[in-house]
C-alpha positions as a Python dict, from the first residue, in 0.01 Angstrom:
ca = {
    (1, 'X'): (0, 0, 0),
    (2, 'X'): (142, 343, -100),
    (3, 'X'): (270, 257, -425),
    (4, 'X'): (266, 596, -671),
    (5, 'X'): (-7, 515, -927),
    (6, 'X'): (270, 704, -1183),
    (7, 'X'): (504, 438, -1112),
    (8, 'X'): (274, 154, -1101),
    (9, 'X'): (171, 243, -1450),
    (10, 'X'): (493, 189, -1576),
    (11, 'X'): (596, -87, -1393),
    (12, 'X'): (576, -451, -1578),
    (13, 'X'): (664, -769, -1474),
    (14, 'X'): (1081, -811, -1526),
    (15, 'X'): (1025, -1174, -1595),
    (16, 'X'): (804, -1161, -1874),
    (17, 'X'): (672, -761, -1915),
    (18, 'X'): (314, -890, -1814),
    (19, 'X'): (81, -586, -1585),
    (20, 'X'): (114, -555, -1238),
    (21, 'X'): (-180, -581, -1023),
    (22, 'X'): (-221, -473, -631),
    (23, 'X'): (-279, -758, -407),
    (24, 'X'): (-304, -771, -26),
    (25, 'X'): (-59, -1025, 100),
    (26, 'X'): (-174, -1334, 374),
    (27, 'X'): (-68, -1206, 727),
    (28, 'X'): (191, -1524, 756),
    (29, 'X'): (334, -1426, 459),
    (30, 'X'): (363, -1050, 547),
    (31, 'X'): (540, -1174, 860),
    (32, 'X'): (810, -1384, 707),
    (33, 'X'): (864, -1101, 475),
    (34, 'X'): (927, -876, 758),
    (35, 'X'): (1173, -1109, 893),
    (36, 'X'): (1357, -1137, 616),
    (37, 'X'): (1395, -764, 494),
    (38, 'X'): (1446, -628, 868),
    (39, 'X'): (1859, -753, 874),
    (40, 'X'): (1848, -536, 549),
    (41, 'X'): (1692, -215, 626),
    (42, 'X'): (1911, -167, 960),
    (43, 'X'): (1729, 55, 1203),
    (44, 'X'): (1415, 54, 1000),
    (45, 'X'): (1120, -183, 1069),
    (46, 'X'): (1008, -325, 724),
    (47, 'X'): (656, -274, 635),
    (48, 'X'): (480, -577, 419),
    (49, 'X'): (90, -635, 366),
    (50, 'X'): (67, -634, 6),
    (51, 'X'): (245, -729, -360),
    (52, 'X'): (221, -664, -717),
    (53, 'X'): (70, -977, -910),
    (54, 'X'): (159, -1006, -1265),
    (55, 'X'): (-163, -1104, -1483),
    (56, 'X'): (75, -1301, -1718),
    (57, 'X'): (294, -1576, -1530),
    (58, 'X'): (94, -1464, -1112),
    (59, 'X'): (418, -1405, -961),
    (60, 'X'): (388, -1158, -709),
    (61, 'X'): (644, -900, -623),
    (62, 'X'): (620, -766, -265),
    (63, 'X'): (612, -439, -136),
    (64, 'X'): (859, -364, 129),
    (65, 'X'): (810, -32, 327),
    (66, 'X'): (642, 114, 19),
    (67, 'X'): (902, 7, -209),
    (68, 'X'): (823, -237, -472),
    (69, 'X'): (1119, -536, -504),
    (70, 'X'): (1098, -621, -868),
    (71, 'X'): (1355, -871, -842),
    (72, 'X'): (1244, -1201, -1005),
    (73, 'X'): (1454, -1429, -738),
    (74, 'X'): (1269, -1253, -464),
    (75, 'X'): (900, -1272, -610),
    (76, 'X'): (652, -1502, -467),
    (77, 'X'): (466, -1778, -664),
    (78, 'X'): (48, -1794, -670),
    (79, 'X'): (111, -2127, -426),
    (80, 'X'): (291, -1858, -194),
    (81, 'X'): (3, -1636, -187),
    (82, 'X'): (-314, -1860, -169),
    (83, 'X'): (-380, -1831, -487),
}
């Protein structure tokens, strides 16, 4: 995951401002990631293997093509993830 480390240090969970932890994402769910970003990113083949866990509430945020999706309706939950 190519996340800056400047950004990641002021990034905070939108749901509840908790810190954001790198995780490495279970190949299934990389995969139905990728299928679900590609219609959105056109010609561009998304790029998933990892997320940003929140230590407060565990929802994960993925990382799409090195872009962090901080959306709270598109986060996974800790069931998602293995966890």
């Amino acid at each position: 995951m190519a996340v800056d480390p400047e950004l990641l240090d002021i990034l905070v969970c939108p749901a509840d401002h908790g810190t954001l932890t790198p995780v490495d994402l279970p190949a299934d769910v990389c995969q139905r990631l990728v299928a679900k970003y590609r219609d959105q990113l056109g010609d561009e083949e998304p790029v998933v293997a990892a997320g940003l866990r929140c230590s407060t509430c565990g929802r994960v945020y993925p990382v799409v093509s090195d872009i962090p999706v901080m959306l709270v309706d598109e986060a996974l939950s800790r069931q998602e993830v293995g966890d």
